[in-house]
Phi, psi and omega in degrees: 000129183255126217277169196273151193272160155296097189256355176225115171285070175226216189006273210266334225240359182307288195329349191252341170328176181244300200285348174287155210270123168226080189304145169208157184262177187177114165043065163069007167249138180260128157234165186230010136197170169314312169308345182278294206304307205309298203265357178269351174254038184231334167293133189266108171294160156209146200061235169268132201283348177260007146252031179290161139267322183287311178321307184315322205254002177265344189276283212298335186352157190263331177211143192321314181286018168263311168357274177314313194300313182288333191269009183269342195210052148283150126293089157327108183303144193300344263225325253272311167323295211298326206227023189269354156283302175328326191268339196266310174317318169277337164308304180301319197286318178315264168030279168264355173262340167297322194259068176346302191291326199282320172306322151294335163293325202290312213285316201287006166299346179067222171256021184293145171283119196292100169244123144344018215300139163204192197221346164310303188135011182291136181226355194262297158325297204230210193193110180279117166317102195234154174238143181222117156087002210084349174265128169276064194288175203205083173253153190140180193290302193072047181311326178265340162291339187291315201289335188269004168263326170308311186294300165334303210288322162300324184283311173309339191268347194231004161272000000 
């Protein structure tokens, strides 16, 4: 019997967004969710990234979805395909290893398989949600549930 996956981040499971609110610091800077670091490390710096104005102002953005919305219309730094799992890897990891109660909830997730389901169409990220027959599959990379099992695991191995 195989146990049933988490497929959506929402009601008890919101806490695994990107957009829920979890402050964490990363190099002398406070974001206030995963989604701020995520679009704010998509601008392309020179020099030091808190005196960028456009990085400054995707970190205070008032909500992830400004957040994002501001990270839509950067010059995105060229390098950014090479490392843009690496930077959502390390935003899960700030997340839950900053915050204890949040790490213990994702490890009480068990061995459920983590899915991104959404119905936008993210296929990169997530795993876009089609309902056929009454059933619901789930296709796509789903990066951010692999990086939030990953993270589980870590935490398990190192608590």
């Amino acid at each position: 019997m195989t146990t049933k996956p988490i497929a959506h981040f929402i009601g008890p499971y919101s806490f695994l967004s990107n957009f829920y609110g979890a402050p964490f610091k990363a190099d002398g800077i406070t974001y206030p969710t995963n989604e701020h670091y995520f679009q704010a490390h998509k601008v392309l710096t020179i020099g030091r990234k808190h005196e960028n104005l456009h990085f400054r102002r995707i970190v205070k953005a008032a909500t992830p979805k400004e957040a994002k919305s501001l990270g839509r219309h950067v010059k995105i730094r060229p390098d950014w395909e090479e490392v843009r799992l690496e930077v959502m890897r390390q935003a899960v990891a700030y997340k839950f290893e900053q915050d204890e109660l949040l790490g213990t909830r994702l490890m009480m997730t068990g061995e459920k398989e983590l899915i991104e389901g959404n119905n936008y169409n993210d296929k990169y990220w997530g795993a876009a949600c089609v309902e056929r027959n009454g059933e619901h599959r789930h296709h796509g990379k789903n990066w951010l549930g692999w990086l939030l099992m990953a993270e589980r695991a870590h935490l398990r191995a190192t608590r």
